[in-house]
N, C-alpha and C positions, 0 to 999 in steps of 0.2 A: 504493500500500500504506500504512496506516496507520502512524503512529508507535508503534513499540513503545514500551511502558510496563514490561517487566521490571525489576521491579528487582531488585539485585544478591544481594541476601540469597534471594530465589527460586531465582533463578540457580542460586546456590551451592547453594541445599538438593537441588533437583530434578535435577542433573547426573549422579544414579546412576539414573536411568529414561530407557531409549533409544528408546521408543515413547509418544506422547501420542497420545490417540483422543479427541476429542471428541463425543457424542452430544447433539444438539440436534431440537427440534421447535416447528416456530410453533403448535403452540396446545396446550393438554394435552389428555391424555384419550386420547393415540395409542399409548400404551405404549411410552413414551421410557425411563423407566428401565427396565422387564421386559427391553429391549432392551441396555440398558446392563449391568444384572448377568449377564445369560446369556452378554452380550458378555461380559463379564471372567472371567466362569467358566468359560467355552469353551478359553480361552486358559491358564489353570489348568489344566483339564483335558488337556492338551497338554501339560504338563510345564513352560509357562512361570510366572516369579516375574510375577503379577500383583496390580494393587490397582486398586481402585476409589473415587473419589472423588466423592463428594454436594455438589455446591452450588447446591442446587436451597434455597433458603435457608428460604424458605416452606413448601416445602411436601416435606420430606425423607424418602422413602420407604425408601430404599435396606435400611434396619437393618430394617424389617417384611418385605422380600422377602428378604433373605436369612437372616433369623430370629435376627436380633442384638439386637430389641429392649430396652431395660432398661440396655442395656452402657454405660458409662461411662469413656471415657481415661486412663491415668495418664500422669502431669505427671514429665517428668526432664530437671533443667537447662534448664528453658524450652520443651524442645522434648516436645509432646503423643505419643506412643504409639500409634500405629494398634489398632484393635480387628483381633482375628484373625476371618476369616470363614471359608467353607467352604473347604476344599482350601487353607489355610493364607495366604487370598489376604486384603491389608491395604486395611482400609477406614475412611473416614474420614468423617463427616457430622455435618452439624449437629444430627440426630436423639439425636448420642450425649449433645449436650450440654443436653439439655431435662431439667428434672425427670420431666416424664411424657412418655409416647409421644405424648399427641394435644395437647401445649399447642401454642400458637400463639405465632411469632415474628410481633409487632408491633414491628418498626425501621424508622428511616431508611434512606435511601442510604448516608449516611456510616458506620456501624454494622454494613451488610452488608457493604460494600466492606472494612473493617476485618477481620470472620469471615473474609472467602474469602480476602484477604490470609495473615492465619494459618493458615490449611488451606494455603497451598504453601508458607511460606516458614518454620513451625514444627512440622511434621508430619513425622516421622521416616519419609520415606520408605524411606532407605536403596536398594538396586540392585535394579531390579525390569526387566525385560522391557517391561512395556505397562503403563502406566495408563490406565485408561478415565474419562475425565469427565462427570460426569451433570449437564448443565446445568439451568437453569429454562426453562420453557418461554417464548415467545415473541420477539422482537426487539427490546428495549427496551434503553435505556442500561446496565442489571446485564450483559446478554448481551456488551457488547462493552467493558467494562470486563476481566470474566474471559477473554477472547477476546485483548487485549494483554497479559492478566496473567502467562499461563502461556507460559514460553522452547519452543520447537522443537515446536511442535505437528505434527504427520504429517498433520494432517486430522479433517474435521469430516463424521460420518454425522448425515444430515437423516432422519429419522424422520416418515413420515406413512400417514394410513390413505386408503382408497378416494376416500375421499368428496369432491366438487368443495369443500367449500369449507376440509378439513386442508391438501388439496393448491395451494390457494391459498393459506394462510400457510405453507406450505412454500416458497414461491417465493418468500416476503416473506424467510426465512431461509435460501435460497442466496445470495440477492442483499446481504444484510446480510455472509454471510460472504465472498464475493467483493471486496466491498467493502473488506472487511480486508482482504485483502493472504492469508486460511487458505486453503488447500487442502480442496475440499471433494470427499471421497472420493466421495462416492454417495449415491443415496438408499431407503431401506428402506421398501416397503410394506407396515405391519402389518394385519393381522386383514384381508389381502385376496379371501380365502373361507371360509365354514363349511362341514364337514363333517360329516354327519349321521353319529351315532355308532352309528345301529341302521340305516341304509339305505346309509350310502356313497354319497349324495348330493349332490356339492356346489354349495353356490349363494357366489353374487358379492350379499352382501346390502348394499354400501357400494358396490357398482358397482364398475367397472374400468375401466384403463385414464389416467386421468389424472393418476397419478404418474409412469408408463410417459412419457406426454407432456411433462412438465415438463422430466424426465431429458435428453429429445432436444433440448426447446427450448434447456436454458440447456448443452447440450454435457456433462454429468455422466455418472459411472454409473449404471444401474439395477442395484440390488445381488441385488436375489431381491423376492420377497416370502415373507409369512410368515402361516401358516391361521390361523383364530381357533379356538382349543381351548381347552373348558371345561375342560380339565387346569391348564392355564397359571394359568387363574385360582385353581384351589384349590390348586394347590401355591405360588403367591403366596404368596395367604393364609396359608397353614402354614408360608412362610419356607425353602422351599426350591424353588432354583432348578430349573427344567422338561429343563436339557438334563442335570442327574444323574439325576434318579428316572425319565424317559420317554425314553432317548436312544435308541429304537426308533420313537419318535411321527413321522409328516408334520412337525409343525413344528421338532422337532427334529434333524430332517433335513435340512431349509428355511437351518436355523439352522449347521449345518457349513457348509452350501454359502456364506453368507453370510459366515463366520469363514474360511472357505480365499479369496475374494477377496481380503477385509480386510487379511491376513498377508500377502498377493503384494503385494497395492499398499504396505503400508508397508517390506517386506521384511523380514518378520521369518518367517523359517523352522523 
């Protein structure tokens, strides 16, 4: 197991949140965060004090999907304010701290490593039930710096879609987390069928089956998978999460069944 790197001032700030969830995916474009908001909102909507954390440092989506764009932190005693999101749940990204929604963060390592520092350890988290954390995508040095950063993690959902080669960098990032010393909850197959919205037809357009396989290889969960619906995508866009406006939908459905294993394996009831 790796050396832990917490430090103490983390420690301290973070000890009112009794569930960490980490969501990670080796490559983007598999809808790691869609899975990480719905994931925090689900749990919200459950009646638990949830929040959700962006340190996806590049490329910060979280404030556009949950429709907080524009919003800005205030500063009290050093310690930053979470932005309130839907269902009262606290969320924190680097999105908030951009002049504009689409600038671009060009830093170093040292500079990043700094930001995500202060996202745990100056962030008024306060008592919260589950944090969900939305990692960057892939296996690189950033992944396992934040990976030592954060005290009592519960486990890491590997997010991947159909296709032979998400579900090979999926395996690059079990094996990274393993490595550490996390527990790695399971793995999620996004957009693993379309269904035709005038026929009821569905096809397997990314193919199937080989995240099913990896699951078994490296001895993990298979958590569910989850349809691809053009809902998802425009209520994205519009900044509001898929399991409030369509909680009747397949993937919606998909998606409880995914949040009742999650809450069993960490025990949060």
């Amino acid at each position: 197991m790796a050396k832990s790197m917490v430090p103490p001032e983390v420690a301290e700030n973070m000890k009112g949140i009794k569930h960490k969830i980490v969501i990670l995916s080796g490559k983007g474009g598999v809808g790691k965060t869609t899975v990480a908001t719905n994931l925090a909102t689900s749990f919200a909507k459950r009646g638990k004090s949830a929040g959700i954390l962006d340190v996806d440092i590049y490329g910060p989506n979280v404030p556009k999907l949950l429709g907080l764009e524009g919003q800005h932190p205030a500063v009290d005693n050093d310690f930053i304010e979470p932005i309130r999101g839907p269902l009262d749940m606290k969320v924190m990204s680097m999105g908030f701290l951009l002049q504009k929604d689409d600038d671009a963060v060009a830093w170093r390592g040292p500079l990043v490593a700094k930001a995500i520092s202060q996202f745990l350890a100056n962030v008024r988290w306060g008592d919260l039930d589950v944090l969900v954390v939305d990692l960057p995508p892939g296996t690189g040095d950033e992944i396992l710096s934040i990976l030592q950063s954060i005290p009592n993690i519960d486990g890491v959902v590997i997010v991947s879609t159909p296709q032979e080669v998400a579900v090979l960098d999926a395996r690059r990032a079990i094996q990274l987390v393993e490595k550490m010393g996390v527990p790695v909850l399971g793995i999620v197959e996004n957009m693993s069928e379309f269904v035709c919205p005038k026929c009821g037809e569905s096809y397997k357009i990314f193919g199937e089956g080989a995240a099913k396989k990896a699951s078994e290889e490296y001895g993990i969960e298979h958590l569910g998978t989850l349809p691809l619906d053009p809902r998802v995508i425009t209520l994205s866009d519009k900044g509001t999460p898929f399991v409030i406006e369509e909680p009747d939908s397949k993937v919606a459905h998909a998606f409880s069944d995914l949040v009742d294993k999650l809450a069993n394996k960490i025990g949060l009831s």
